[in-house]
C-alpha positions in Angstrom: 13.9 9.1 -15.4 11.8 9.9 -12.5 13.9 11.5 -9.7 12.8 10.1 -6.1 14.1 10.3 -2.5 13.8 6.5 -2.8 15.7 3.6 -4.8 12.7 2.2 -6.9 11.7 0.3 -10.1 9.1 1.3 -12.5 7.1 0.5 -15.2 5.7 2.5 -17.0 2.0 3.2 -18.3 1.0 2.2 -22.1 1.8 5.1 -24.0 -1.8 4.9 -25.6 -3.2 5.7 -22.0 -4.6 9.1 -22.6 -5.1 9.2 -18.4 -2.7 7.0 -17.1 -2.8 6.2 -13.3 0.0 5.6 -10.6 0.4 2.2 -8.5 3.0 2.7 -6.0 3.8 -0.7 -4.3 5.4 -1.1 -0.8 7.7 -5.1 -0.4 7.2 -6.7 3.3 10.3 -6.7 5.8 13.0 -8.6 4.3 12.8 -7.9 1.0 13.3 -5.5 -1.9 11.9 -3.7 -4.5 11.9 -6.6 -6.9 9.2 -8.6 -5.0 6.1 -6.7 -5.8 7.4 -5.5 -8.7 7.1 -9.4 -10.3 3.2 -8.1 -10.1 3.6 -5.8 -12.5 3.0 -7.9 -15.8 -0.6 -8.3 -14.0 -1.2 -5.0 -13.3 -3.6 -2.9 -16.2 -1.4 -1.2 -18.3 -3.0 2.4 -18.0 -0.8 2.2 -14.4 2.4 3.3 -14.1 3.7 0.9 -11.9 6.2 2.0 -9.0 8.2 -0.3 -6.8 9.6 1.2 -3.8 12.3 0.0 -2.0 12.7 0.7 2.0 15.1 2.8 3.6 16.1 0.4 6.3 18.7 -2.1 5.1 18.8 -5.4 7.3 21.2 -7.8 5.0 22.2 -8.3 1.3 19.0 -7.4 -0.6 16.8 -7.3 2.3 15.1 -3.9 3.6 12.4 -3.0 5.9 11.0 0.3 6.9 11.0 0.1 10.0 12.3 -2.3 13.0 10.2 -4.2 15.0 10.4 -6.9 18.3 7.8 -8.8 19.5 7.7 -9.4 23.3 7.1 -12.1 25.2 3.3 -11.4 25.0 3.2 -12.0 21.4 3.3 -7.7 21.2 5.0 -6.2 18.6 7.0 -3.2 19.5 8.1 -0.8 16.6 10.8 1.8 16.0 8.7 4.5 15.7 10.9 7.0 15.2 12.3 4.7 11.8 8.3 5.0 11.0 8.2 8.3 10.8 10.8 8.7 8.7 9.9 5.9 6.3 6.1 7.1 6.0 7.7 10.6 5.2 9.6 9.3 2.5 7.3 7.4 0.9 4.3 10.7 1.5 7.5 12.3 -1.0 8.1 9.8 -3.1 4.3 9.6 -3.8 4.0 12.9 -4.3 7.0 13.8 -6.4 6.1 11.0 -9.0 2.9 11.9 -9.2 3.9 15.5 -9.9 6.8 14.4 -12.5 4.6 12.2 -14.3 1.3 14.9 -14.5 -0.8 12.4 -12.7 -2.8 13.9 -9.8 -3.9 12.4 -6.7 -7.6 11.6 -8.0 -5.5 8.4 -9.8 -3.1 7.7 -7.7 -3.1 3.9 -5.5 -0.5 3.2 -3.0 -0.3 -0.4 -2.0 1.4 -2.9 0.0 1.8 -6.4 1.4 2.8 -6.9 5.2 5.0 -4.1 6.1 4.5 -2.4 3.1 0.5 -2.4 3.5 1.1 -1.1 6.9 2.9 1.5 5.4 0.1 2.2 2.6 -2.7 2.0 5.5 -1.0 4.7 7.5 -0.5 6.9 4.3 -4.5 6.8 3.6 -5.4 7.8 7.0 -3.1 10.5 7.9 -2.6 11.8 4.1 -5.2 11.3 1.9 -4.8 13.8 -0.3 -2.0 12.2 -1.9 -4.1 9.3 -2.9 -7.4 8.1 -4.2 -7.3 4.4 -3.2 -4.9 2.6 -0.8 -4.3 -1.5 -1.5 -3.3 -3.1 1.7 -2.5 -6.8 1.6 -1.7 -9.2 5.1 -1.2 -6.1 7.0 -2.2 -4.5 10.8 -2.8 -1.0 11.5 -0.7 0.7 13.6 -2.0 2.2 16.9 0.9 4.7 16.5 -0.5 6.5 13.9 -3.8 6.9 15.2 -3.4 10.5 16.7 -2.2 11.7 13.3 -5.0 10.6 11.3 -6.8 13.2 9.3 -10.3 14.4 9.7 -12.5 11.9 8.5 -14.1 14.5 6.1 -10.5 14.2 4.6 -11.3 10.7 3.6 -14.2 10.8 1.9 -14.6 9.1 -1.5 -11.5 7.3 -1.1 -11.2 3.4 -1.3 -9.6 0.5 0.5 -8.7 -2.8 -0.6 -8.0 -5.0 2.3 -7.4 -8.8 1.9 -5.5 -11.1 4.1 -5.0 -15.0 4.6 -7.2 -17.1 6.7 -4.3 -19.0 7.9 -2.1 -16.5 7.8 1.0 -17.6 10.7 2.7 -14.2 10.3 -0.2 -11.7 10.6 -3.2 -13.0 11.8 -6.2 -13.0 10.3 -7.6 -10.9 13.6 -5.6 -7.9 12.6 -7.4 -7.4 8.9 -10.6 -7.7 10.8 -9.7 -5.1 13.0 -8.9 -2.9 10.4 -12.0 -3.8 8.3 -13.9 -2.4 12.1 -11.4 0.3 12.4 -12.5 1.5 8.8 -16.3 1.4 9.3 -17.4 4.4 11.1 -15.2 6.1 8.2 -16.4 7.4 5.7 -14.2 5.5 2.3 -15.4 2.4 0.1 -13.9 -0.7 1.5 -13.7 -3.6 -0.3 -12.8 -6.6 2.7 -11.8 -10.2 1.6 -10.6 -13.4 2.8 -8.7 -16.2 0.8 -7.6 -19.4 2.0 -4.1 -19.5 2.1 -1.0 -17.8 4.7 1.3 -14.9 4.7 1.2 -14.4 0.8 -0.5 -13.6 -2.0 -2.0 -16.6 -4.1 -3.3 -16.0 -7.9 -7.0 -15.9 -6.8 -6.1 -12.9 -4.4 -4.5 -11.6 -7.3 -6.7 -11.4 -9.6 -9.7 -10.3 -7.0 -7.1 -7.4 -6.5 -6.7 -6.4 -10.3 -10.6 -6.6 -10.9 -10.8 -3.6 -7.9 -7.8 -1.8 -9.5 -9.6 -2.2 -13.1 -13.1 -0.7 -11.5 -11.5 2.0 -10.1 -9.7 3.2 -13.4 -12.3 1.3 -15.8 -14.3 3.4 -18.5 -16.8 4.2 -15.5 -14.2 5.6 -13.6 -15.1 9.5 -12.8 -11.4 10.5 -13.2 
């Protein structure tokens, strides 16, 4: 039983995987480890597959990792201190898995949808040496974390999947964009998609997703 700073569900790799790969998932605000882990029957089975659930506890089986209010404006204004302790967790969470299960970084994806892909974005750019790719799913990128991002030397030959909603009502489709231009100038793979649908993930997005995931651990794959 893996032993993590984090309450979490798992699934592990086929035992017949002679390199397996981790997939650590990050739920939206309001919910719990169980949502993305429902993925998991999709998911290739040379992943281990770990569900992470936040530290922030808002009701009866709803979690977030971090607060957030949105101002008159339409702004959103974060808890940044609550942040900063979530994306710490996670960075040892990530890390300690990884090390209890022998896989090393070269395999390792760290994904999320909302909330959770905010929190899997932030990971890539200010520590990328805990991961090789980052999936980040109806998200936004944080201004916070901007001024701890790593050099961008740090982040070569990693990946991003980023995909998001056209009609998206929670995130809108503007901030995926943004991130897709935020990302350019740098030097990682990005994969950028749209789907027609809102703030969730439809079985087309799905499957687009588990194609990427199978390129990067296919036969071709250099680790």
């Amino acid at each position: 039983m893996l032993d993590l700073p984090l309450t979490f569900l798992q699934r592990p790799a086929a035992a017949t995987t002679p390199r397996p790969w981790l997939l650590v998932l990050m739920h939206g605000v309001g919910s719990n480890e169980q949502d993305l882990f429902g993925l998991a029957p999709h998911i290739p089975e040379r992943f281990h597959v770990l569900s992470l659930r936040a530290p922030f506890r808002m009701g009866p089986g709803s979690h977030a990792w971090f607060d957030f209010s949105i101002e008159p404006n339409g702004e959103r204004t974060i808890n940044e201190a609550q942040e900063a302790q979530s994306r710490a967790l996670v960075a040892q969470a990530i890390a300690s898995a990884a090390e209890q299960l022998g896989i090393p970084p070269e395999r390792v994806v760290v994904g999320g949808f909302s909330q959770g892909g905010i929190m899997a974005l932030s990971l890539l750019l200010t520590q990328p040496a805990l991961m090789q790719a980052a999936m980040v799913w109806h998200s936004r990128l944080l201004s916070q974390v901007l001024p701890l991002a790593a050099p961008p030397d740090a982040l070569r030959g990693k990946q991003l999947w980023l995909s998001h909603g056209t009609h998206d009502n929670v995130i809108p489709l503007a901030h995926a964009q943004a991130i897709a231009q935020h990302m350019g100038p740098l030097p990682v793979a990005v994969t950028y998609r749209e789907f027609p649908g809102a703030h969730e993930i439809r079985p087309a997005e799905l499957s687009a997703t588990v194609t990427w995931l199978d390129s990067l651990a296919g036969p071709s794959a250099a680790f």
